[in-house]
BABADO-555518 format. One record per residue: residue number from 1; x, y, z of N, C-alpha, C, O, CB in turn; residue in three letters. Coordinates in nm, 4 decimals. Glycine has a CB too. Layout:
N
+-----+----------+----------+----------+----------+----------+----------+----------+----------+----------+----------+----------+----------+----------+----------+----------+-----+
|   i |     n.xx |     n.yy |     n.zz |    ca.xx |    ca.yy |    ca.zz |     c.xx |     c.yy |     c.zz |     o.xx |     o.yy |     o.zz |    cb.xx |    cb.yy |    cb.zz |  aa |
+-----+----------+----------+----------+----------+----------+----------+----------+----------+----------+----------+----------+----------+----------+----------+----------+-----+
| NUM |        X |        Y |        Z |        X |        Y |        Z |        X |        Y |        Z |        X |        Y |        Z |        X |        Y |        Z | ALA |
...
+-----+----------+----------+----------+----------+----------+----------+----------+----------+----------+----------+----------+----------+----------+----------+----------+-----+
% end
This chain:
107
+-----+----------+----------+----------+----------+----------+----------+----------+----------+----------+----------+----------+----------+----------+----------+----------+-----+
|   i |     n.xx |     n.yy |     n.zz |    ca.xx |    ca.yy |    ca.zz |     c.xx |     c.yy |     c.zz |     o.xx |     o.yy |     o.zz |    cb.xx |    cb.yy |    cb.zz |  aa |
+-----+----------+----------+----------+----------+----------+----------+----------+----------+----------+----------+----------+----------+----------+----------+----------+-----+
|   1 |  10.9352 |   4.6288 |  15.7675 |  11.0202 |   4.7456 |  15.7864 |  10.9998 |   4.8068 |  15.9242 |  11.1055 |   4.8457 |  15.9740 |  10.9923 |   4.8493 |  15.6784 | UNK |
|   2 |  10.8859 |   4.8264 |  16.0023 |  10.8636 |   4.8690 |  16.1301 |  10.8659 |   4.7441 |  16.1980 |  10.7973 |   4.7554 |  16.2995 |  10.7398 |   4.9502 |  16.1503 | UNK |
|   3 |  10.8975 |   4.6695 |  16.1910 |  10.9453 |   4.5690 |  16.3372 |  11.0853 |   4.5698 |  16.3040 |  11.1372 |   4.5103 |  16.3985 |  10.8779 |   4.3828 |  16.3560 | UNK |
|   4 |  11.1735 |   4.6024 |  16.2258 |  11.3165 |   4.5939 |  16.2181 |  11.3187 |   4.7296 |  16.2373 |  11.3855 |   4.7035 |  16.3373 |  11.3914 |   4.5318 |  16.0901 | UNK |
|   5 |  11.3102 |   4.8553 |  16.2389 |  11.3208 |   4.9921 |  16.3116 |  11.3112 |   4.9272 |  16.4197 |  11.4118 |   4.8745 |  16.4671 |  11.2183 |   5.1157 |  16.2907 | UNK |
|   6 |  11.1593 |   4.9148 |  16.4964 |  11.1694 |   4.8865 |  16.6585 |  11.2314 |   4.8208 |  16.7241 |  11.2762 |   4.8458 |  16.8360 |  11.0904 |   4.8512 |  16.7086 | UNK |
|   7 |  11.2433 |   4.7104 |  16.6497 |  11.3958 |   4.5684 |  16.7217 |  11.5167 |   4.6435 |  16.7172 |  11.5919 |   4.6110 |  16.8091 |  11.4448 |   4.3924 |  16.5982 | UNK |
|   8 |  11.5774 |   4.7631 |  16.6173 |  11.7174 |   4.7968 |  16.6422 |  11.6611 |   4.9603 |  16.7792 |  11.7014 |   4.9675 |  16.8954 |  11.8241 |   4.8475 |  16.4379 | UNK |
|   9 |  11.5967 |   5.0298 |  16.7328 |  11.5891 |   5.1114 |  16.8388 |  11.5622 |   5.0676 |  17.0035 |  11.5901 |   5.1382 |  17.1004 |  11.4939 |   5.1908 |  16.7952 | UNK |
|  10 |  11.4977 |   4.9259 |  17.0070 |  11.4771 |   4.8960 |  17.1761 |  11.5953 |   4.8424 |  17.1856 |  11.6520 |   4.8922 |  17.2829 |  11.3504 |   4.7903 |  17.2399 | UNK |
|  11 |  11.6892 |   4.7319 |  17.1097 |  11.7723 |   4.6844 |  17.1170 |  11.9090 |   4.8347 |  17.1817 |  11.9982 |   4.8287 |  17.2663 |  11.7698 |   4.6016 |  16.9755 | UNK |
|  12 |  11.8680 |   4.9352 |  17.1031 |  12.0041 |   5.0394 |  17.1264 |  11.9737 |   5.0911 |  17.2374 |  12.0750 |   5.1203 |  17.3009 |  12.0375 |   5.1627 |  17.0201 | UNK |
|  13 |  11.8833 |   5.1146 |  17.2869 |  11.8228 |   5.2149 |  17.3900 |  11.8038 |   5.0958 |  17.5149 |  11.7524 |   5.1323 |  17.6206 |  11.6542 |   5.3036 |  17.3281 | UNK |
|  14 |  11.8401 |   4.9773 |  17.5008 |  11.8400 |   4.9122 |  17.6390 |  11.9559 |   4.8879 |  17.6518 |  11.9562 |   4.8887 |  17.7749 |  11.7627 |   4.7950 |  17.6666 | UNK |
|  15 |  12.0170 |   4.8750 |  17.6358 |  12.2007 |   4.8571 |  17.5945 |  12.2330 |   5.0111 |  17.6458 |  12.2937 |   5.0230 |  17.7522 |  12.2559 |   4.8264 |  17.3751 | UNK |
|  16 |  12.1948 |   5.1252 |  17.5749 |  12.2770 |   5.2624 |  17.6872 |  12.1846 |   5.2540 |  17.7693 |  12.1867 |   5.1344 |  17.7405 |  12.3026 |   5.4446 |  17.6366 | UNK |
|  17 |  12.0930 |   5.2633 |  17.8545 |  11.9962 |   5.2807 |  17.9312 |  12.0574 |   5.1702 |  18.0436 |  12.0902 |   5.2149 |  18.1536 |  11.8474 |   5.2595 |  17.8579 | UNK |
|  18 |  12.0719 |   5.0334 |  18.0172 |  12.1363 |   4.9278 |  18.1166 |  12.2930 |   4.9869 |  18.1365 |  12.3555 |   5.0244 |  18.2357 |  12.1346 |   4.7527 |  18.0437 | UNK |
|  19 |  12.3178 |   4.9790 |  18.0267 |  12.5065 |   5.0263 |  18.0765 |  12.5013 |   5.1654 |  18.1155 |  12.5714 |   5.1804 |  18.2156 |  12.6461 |   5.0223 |  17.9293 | UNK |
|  20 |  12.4494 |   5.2692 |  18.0794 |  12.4109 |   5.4370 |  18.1686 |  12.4149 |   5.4092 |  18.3282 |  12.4823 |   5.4586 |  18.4186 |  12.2164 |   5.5095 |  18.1306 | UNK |
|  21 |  12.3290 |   5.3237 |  18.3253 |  12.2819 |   5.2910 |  18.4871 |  12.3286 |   5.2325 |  18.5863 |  12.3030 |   5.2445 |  18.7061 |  12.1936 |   5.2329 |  18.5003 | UNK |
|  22 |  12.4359 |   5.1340 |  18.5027 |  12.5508 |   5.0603 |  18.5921 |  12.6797 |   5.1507 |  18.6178 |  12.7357 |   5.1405 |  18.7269 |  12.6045 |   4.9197 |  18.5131 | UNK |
|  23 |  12.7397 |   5.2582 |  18.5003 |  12.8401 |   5.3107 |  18.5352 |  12.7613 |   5.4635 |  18.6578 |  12.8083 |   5.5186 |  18.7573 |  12.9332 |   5.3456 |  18.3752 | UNK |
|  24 |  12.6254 |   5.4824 |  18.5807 |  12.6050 |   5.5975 |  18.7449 |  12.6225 |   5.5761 |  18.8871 |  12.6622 |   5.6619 |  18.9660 |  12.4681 |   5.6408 |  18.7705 | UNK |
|  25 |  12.5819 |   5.4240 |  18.9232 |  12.6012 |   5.3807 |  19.0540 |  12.7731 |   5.3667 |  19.1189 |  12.8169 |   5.3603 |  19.2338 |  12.5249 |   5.2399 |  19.0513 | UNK |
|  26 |  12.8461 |   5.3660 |  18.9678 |  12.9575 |   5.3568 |  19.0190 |  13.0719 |   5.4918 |  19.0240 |  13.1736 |   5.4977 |  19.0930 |  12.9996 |   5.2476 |  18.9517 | UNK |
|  27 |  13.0210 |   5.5917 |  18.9312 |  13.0914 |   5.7001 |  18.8959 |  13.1243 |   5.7906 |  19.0513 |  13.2264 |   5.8586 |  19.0612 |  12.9968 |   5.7832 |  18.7755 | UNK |
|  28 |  13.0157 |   5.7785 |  19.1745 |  13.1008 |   5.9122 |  19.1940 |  13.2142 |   5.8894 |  19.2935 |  13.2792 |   5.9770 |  19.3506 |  13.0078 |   6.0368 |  19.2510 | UNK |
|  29 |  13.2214 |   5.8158 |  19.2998 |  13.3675 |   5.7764 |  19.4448 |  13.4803 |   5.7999 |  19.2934 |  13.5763 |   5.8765 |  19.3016 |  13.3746 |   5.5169 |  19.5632 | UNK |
|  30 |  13.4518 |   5.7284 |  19.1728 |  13.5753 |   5.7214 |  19.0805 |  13.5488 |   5.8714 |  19.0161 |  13.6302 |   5.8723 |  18.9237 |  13.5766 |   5.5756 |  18.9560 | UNK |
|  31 |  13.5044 |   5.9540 |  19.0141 |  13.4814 |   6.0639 |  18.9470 |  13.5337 |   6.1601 |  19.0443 |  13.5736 |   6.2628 |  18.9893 |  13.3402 |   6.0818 |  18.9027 | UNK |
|  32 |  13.5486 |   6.1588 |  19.1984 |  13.5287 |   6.2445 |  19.2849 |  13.7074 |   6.1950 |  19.2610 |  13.7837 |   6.2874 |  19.2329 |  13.4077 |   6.2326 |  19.4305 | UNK |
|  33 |  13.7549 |   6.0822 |  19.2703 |  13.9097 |   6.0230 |  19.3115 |  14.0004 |   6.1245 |  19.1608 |  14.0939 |   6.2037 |  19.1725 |  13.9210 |   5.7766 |  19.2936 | UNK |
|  34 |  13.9414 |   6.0894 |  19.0557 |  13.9877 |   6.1255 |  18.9161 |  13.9835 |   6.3094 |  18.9208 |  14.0748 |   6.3626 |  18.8577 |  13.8658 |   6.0445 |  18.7836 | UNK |
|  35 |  13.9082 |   6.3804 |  18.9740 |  13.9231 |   6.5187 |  19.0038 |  14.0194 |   6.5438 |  19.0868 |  14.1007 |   6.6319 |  19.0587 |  13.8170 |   6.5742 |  19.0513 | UNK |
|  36 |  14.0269 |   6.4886 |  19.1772 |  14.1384 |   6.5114 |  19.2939 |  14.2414 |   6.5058 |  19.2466 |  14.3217 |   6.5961 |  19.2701 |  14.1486 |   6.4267 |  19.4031 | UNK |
|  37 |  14.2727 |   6.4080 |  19.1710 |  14.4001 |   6.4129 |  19.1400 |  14.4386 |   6.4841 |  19.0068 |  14.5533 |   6.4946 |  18.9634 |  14.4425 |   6.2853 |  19.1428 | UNK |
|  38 |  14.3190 |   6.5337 |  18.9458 |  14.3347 |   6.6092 |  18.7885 |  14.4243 |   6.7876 |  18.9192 |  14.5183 |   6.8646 |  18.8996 |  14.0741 |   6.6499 |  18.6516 | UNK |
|  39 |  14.3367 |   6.7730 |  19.0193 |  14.3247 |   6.9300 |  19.0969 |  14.4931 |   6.8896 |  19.1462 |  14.5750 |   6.9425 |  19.0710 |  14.1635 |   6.9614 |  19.2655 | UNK |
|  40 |  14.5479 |   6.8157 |  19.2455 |  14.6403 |   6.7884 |  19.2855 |  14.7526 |   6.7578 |  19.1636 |  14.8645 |   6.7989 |  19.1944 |  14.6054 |   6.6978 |  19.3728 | UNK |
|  41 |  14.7448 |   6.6933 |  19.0305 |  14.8536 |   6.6947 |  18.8902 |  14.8941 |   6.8058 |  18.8811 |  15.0139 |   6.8334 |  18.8877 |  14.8028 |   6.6628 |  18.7455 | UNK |
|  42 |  14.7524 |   6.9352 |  18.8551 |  14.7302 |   7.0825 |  18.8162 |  14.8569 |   7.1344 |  18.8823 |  14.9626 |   7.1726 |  18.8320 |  14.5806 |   7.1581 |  18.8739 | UNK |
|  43 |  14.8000 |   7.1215 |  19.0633 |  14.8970 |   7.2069 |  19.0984 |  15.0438 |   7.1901 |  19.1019 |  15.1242 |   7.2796 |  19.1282 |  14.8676 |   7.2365 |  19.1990 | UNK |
|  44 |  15.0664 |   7.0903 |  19.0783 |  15.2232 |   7.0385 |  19.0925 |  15.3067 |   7.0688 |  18.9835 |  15.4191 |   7.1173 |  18.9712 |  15.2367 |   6.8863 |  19.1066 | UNK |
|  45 |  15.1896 |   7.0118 |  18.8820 |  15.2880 |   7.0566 |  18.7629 |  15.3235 |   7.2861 |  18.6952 |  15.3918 |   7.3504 |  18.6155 |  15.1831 |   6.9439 |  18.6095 | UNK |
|  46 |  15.2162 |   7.3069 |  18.8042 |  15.2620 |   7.4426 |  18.8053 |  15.3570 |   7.4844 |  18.8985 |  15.4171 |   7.5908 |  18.8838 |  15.1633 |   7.5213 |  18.8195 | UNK |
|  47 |  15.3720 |   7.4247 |  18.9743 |  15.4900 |   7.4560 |  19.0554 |  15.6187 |   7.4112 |  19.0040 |  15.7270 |   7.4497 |  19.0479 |  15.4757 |   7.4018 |  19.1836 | UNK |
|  48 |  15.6034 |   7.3348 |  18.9165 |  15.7597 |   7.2624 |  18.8777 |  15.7788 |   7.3596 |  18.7041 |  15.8932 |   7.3784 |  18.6628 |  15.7429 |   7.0149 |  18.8528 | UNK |
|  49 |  15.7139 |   7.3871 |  18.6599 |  15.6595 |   7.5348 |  18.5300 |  15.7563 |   7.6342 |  18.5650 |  15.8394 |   7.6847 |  18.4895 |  15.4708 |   7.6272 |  18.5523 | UNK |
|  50 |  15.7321 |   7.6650 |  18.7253 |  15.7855 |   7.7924 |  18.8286 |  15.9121 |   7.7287 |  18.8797 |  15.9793 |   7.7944 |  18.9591 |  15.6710 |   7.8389 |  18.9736 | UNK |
|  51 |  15.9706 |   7.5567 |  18.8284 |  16.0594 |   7.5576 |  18.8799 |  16.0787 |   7.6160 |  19.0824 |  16.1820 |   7.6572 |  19.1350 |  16.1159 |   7.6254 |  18.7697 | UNK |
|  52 |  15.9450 |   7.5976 |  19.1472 |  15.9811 |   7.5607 |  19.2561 |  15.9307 |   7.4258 |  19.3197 |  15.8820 |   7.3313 |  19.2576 |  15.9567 |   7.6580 |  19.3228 | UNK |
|  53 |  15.9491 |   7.4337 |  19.4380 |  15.9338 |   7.3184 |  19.5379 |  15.8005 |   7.2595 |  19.4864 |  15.7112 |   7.3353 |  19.4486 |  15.9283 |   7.3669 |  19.7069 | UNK |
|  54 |  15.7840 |   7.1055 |  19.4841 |  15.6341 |   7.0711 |  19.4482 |  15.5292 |   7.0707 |  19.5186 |  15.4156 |   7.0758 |  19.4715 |  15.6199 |   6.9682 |  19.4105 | UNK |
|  55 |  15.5592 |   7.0643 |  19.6468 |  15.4691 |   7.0613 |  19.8047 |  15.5039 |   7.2174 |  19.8616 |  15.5202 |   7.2288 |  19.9831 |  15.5439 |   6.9133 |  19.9450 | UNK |
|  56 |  15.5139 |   7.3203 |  19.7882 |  15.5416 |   7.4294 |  19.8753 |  15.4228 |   7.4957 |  19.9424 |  15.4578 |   7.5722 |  20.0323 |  15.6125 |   7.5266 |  19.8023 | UNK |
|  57 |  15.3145 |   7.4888 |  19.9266 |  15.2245 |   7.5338 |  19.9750 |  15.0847 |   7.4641 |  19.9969 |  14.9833 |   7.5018 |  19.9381 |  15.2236 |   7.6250 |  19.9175 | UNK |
|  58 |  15.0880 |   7.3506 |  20.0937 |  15.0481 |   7.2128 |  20.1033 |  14.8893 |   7.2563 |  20.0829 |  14.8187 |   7.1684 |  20.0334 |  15.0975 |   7.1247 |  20.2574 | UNK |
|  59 |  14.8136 |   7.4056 |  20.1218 |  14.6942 |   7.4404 |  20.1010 |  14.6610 |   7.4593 |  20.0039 |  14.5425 |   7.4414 |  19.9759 |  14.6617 |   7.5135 |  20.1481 | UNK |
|  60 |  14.7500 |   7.5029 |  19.9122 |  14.7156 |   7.5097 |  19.7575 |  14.6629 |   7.3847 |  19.6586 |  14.5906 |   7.3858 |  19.5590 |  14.8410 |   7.5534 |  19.6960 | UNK |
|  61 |  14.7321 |   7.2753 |  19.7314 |  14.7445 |   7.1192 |  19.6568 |  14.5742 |   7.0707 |  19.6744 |  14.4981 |   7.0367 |  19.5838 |  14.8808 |   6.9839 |  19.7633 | UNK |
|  62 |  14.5459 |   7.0803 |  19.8189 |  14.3917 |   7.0734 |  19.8925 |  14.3067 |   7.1747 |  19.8662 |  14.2069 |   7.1652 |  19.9375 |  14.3925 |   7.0748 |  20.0429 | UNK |
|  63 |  14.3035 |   7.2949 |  19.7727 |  14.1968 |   7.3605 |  19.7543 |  14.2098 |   7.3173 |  19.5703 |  14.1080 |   7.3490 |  19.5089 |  14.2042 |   7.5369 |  19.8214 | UNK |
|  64 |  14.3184 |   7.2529 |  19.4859 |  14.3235 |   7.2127 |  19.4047 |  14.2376 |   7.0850 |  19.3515 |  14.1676 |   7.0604 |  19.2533 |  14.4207 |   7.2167 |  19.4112 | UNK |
|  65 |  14.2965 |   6.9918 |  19.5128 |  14.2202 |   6.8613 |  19.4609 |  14.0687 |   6.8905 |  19.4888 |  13.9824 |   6.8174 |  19.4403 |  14.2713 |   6.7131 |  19.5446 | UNK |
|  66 |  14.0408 |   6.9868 |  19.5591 |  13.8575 |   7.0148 |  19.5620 |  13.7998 |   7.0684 |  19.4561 |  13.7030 |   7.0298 |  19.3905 |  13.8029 |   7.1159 |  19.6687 | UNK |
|  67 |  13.8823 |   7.1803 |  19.4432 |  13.8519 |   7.2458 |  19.3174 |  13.7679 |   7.1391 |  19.1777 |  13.6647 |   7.1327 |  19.1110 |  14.0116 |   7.3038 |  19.2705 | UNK |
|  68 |  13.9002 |   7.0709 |  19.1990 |  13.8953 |   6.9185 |  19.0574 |  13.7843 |   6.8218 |  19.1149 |  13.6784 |   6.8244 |  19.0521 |  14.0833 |   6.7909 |  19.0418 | UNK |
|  69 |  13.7884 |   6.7668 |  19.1853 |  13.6801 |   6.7225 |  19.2219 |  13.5580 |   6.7394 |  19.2325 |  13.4823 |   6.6424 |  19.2352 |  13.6910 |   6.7077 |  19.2791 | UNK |
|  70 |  13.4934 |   6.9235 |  19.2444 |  13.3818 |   6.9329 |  19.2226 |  13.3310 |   6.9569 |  19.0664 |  13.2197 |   6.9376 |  19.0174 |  13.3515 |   7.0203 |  19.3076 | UNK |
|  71 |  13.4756 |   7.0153 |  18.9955 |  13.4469 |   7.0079 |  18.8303 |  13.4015 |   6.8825 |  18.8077 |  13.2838 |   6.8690 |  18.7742 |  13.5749 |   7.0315 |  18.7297 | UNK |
|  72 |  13.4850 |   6.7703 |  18.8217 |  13.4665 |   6.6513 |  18.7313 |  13.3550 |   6.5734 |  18.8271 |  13.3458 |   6.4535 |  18.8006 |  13.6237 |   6.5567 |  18.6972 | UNK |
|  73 |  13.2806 |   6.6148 |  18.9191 |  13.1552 |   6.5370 |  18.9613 |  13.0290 |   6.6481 |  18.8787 |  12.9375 |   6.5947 |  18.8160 |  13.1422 |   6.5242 |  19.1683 | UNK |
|  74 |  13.0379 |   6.7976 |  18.8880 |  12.9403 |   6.8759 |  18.7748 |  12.9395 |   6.8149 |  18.6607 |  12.8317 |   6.7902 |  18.6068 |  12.9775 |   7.0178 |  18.7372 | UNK |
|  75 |  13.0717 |   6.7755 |  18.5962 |  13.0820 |   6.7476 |  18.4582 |  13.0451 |   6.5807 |  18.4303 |  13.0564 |   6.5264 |  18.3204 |  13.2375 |   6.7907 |  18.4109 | UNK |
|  76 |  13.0017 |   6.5183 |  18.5475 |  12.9772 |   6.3612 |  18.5551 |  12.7713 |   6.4048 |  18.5344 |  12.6913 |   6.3624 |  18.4511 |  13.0574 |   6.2606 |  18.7654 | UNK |
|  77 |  12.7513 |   6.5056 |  18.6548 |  12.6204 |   6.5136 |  18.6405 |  12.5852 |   6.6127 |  18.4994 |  12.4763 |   6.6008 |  18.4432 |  12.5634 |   6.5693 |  18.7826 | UNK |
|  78 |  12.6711 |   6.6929 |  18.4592 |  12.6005 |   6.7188 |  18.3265 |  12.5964 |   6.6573 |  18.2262 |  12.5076 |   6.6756 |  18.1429 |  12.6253 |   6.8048 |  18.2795 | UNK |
|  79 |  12.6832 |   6.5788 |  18.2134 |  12.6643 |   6.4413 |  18.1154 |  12.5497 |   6.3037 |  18.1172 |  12.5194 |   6.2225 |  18.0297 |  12.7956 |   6.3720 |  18.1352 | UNK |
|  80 |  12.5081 |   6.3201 |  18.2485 |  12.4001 |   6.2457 |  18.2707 |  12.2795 |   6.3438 |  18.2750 |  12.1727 |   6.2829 |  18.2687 |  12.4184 |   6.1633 |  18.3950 | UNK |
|  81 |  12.2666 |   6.4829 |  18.2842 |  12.1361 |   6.5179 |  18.2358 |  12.1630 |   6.5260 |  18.0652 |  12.0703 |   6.4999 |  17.9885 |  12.0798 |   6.6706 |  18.3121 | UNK |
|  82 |  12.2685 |   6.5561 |  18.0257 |  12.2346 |   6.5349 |  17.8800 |  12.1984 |   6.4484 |  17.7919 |  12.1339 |   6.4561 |  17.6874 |  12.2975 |   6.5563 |  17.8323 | UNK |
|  83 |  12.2800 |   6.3127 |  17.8832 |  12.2220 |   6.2044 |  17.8040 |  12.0359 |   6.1953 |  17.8351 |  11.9851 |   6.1273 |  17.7459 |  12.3134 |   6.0513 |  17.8566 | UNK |
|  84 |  11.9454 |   6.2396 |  17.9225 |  11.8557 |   6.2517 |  17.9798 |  11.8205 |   6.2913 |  17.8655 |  11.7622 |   6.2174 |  17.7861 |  11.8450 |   6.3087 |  18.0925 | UNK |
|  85 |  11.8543 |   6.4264 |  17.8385 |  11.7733 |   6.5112 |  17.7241 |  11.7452 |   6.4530 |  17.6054 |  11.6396 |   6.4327 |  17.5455 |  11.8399 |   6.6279 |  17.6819 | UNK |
|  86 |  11.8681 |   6.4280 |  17.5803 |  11.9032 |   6.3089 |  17.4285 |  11.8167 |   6.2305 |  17.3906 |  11.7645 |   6.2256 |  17.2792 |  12.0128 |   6.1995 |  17.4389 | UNK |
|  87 |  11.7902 |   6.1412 |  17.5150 |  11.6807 |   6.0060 |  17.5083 |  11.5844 |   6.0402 |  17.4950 |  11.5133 |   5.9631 |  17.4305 |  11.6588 |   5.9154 |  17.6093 | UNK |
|  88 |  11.5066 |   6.1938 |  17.5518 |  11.4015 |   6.2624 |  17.5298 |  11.3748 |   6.2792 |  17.3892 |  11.2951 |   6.2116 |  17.3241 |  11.4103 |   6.3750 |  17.5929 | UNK |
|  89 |  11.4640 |   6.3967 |  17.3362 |  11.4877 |   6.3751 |  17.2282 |  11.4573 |   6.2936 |  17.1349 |  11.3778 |   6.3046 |  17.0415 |  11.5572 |   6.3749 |  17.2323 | UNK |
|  90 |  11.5318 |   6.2036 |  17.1690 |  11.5280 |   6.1060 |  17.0025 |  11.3462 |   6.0339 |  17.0636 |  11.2672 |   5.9960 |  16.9771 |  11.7289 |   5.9118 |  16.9767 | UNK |
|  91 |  11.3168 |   6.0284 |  17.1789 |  11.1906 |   5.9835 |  17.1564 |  11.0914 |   6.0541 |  17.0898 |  11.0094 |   5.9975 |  17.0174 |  11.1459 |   5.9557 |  17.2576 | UNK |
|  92 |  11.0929 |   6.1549 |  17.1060 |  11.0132 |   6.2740 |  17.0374 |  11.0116 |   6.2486 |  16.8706 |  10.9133 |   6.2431 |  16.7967 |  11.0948 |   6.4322 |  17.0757 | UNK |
|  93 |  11.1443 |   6.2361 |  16.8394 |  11.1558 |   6.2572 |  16.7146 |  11.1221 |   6.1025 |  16.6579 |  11.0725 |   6.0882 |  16.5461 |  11.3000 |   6.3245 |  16.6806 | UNK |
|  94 |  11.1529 |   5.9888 |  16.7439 |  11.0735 |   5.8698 |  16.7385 |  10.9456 |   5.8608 |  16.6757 |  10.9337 |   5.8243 |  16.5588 |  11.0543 |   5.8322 |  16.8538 | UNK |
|  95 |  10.8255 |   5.9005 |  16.7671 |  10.6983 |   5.9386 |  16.7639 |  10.6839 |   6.0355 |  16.6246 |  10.5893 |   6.0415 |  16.5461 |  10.6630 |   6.0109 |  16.9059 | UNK |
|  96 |  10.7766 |   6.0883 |  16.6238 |  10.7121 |   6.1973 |  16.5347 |  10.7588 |   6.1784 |  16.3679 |  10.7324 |   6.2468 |  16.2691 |  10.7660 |   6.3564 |  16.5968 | UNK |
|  97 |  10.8438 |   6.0480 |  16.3859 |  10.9109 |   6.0073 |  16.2360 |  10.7774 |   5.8610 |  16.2392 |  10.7292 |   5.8065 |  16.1399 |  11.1498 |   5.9478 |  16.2380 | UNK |
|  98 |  10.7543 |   5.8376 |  16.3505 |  10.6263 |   5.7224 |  16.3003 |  10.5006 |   5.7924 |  16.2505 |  10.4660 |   5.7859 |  16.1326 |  10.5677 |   5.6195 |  16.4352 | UNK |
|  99 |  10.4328 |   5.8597 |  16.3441 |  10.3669 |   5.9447 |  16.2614 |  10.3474 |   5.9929 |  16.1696 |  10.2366 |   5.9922 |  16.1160 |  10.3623 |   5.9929 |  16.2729 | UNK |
| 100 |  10.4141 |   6.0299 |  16.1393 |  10.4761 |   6.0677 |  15.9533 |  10.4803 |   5.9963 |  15.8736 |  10.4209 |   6.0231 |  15.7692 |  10.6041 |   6.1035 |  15.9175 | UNK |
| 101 |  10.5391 |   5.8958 |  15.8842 |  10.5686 |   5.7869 |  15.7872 |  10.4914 |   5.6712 |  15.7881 |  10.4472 |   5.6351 |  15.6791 |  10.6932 |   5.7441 |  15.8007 | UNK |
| 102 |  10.4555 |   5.5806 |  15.9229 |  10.3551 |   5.5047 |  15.9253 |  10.2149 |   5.5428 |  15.9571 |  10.1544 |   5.4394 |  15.9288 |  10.3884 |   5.4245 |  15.9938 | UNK |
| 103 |  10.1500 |   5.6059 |  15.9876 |  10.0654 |   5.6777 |  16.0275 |   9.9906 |   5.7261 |  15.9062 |   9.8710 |   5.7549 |  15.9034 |  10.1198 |   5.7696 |  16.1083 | UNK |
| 104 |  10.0889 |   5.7322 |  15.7915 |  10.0247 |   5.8014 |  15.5777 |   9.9653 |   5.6854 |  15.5736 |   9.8450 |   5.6805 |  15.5483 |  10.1666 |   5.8310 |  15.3910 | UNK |
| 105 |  10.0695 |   5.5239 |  15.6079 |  10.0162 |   5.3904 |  15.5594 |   9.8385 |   5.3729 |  15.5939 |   9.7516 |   5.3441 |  15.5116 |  10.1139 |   5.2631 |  15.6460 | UNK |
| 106 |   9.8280 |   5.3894 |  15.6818 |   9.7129 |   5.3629 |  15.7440 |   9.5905 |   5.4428 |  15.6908 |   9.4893 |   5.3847 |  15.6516 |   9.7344 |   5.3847 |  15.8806 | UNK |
| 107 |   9.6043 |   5.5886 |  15.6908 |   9.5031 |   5.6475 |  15.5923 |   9.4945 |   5.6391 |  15.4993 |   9.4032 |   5.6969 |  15.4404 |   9.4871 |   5.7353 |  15.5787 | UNK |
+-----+----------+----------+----------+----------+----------+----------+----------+----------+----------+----------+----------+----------+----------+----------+----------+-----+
% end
């Protein structure tokens, strides 16, 4: 029973831990591109809401796509400290469900 716990928990935790680590190296050029244009959609489609011109105020479009861009790179890095925490987490509670449970066997 404890080598089939540990074979599925290393098995799960190297699998997000390898794939975590390949999409971080790649996220922020595509995270920084995907804000820009969430900031630049934003503003357009409020201008066409207002029924005016879609480019009427070409500074608005560029403090939009920054705007979006620094959300969705915060919201790239708070998702990677959470998953941080998580893994903490469940290790803790790892340790502390062996303890408990295998740890009785032994005494």
């Amino acid at each position: 029973m404890k080598k089939k716990v540990e074979e599925c928990w290393i098995g799960a935790k190297n699998r997000e831990i390898g794939g975590a680590k390949q999409k971080r190296e790649t996220m922020p050029l595509s995270s920084t591109v995907i804000g820009a244009l969430l900031g630049l959609g934003t503003q357009m489609y409020s201008n066409a809401l207002r029924k005016l011109p879609y480019m009427r105020h070409p500074w608005e479009h560029v403090l939009g796509m920054g705007l979006g861009a620094v959300f969705v790179n915060q919201l790239v890095k708070w998702d990677a400290k959470l998953q941080e925490d998580l893994d903490k987490m469940l290790e803790k509670a790892k340790a502390a469900n062996e303890r408990r449970y295998f740890d009785e066997d032994d005494a």
